[in-house]
DRENKE-196347 format. One line per 3 residues: number of its first residue (from 1); their letters; for each residue x, y, z of N, C-alpha, C. Coordinates in nm, 2 decimals. Layout:
N
NUM	A	X:Y:Z:X:Y:Z:X:Y:Z; ...
This chain:
55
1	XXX	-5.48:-0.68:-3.74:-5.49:-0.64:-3.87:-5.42:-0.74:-3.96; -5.49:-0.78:-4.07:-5.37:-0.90:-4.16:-5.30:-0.80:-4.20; -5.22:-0.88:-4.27:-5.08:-0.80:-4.30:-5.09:-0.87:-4.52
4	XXX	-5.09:-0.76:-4.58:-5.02:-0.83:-4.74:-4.95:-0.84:-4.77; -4.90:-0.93:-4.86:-4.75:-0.94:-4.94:-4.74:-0.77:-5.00; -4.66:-0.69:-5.03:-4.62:-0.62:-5.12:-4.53:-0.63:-5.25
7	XXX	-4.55:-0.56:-5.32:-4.53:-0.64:-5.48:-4.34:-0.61:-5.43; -4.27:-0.50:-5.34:-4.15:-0.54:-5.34:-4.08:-0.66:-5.23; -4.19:-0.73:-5.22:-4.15:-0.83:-5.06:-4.19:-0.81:-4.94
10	XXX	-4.23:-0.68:-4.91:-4.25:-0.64:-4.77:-4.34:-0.66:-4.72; -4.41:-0.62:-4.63:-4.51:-0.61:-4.55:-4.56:-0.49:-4.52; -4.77:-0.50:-4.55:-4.78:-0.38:-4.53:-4.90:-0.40:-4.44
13	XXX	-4.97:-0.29:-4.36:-5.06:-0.30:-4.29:-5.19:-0.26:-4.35; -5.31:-0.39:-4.34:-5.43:-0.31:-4.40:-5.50:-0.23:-4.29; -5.55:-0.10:-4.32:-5.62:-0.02:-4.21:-5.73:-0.12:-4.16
16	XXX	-5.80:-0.09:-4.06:-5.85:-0.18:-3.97:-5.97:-0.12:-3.94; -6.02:-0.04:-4.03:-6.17:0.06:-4.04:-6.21:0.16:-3.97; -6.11:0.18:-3.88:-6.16:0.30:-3.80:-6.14:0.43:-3.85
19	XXX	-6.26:0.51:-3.81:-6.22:0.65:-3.88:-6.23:0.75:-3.75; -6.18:0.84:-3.84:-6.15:0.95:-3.75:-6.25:1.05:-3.69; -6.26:1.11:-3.57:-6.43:1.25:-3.58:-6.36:1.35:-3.66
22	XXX	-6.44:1.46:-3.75:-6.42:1.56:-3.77:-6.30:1.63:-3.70; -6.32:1.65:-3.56:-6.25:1.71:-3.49:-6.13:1.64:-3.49; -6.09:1.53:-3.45:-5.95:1.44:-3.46:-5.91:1.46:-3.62
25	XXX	-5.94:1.47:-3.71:-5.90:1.50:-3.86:-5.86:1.63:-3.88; -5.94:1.73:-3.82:-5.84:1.86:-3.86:-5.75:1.87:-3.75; -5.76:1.78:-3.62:-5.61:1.83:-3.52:-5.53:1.81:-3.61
28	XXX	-5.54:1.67:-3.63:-5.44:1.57:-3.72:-5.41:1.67:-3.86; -5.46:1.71:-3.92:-5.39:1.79:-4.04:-5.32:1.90:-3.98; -5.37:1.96:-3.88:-5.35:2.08:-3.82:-5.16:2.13:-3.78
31	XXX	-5.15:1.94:-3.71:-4.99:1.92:-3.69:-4.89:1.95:-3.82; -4.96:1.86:-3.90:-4.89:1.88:-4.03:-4.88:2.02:-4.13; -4.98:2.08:-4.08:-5.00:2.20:-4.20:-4.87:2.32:-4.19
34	XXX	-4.81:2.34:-4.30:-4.67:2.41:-4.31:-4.72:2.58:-4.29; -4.86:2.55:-4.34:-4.85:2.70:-4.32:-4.94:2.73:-4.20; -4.98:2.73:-4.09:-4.98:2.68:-3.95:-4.92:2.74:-3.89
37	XXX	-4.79:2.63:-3.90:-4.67:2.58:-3.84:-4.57:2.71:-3.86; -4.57:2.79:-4.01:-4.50:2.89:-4.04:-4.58:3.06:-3.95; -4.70:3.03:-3.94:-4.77:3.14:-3.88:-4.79:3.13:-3.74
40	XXX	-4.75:3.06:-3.66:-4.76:3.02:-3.55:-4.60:3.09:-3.54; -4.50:3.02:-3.59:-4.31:3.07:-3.60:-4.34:3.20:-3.62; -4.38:3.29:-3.72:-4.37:3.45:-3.73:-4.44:3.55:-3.61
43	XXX	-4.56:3.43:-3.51:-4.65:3.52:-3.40:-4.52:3.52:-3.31; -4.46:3.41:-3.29:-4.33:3.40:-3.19:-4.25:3.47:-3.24; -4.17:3.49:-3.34:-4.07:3.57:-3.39:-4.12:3.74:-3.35
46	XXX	-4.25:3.79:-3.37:-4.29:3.85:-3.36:-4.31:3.94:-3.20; -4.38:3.83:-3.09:-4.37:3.88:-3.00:-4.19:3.86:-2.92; -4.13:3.81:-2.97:-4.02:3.81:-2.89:-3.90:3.91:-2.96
49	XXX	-3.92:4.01:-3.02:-3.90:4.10:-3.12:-3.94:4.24:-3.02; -4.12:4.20:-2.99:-4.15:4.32:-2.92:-4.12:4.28:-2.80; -4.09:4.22:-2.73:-4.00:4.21:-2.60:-3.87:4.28:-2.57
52	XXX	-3.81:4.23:-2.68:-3.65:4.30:-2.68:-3.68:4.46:-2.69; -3.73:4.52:-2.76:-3.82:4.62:-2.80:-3.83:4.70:-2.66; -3.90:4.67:-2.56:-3.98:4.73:-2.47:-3.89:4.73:-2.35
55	X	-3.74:4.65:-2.35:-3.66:4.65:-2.26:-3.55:4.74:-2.26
């Protein structure tokens, strides 16, 4: 991949054209999505809640 000057000195990477499928795009958002990530934490909070519960 060339590499450009950046206007503060650095170095940056140009993308190199590849794209992503459908499916690899929403995994990839999927990691990042906060609310997800927060509903996924409340199913766990939730069944480990009804664990303690049933003992």
């Amino acid at each position: 991949m060339p590499d450009t000057e950046h206007t503060d000195g650095g170095k940056r990477q140009e993308p190199d054209g590849t794209t992503l499928t459908v499916e690899e795009w929403i995994e990839l958002m999927n990691r990042h999505d906060s609310f997800d990530q927060y509903a996924k934490k409340r199913k766990k909070e939730q069944r480990e809640k009804r664990r303690e519960e049933q003992e």
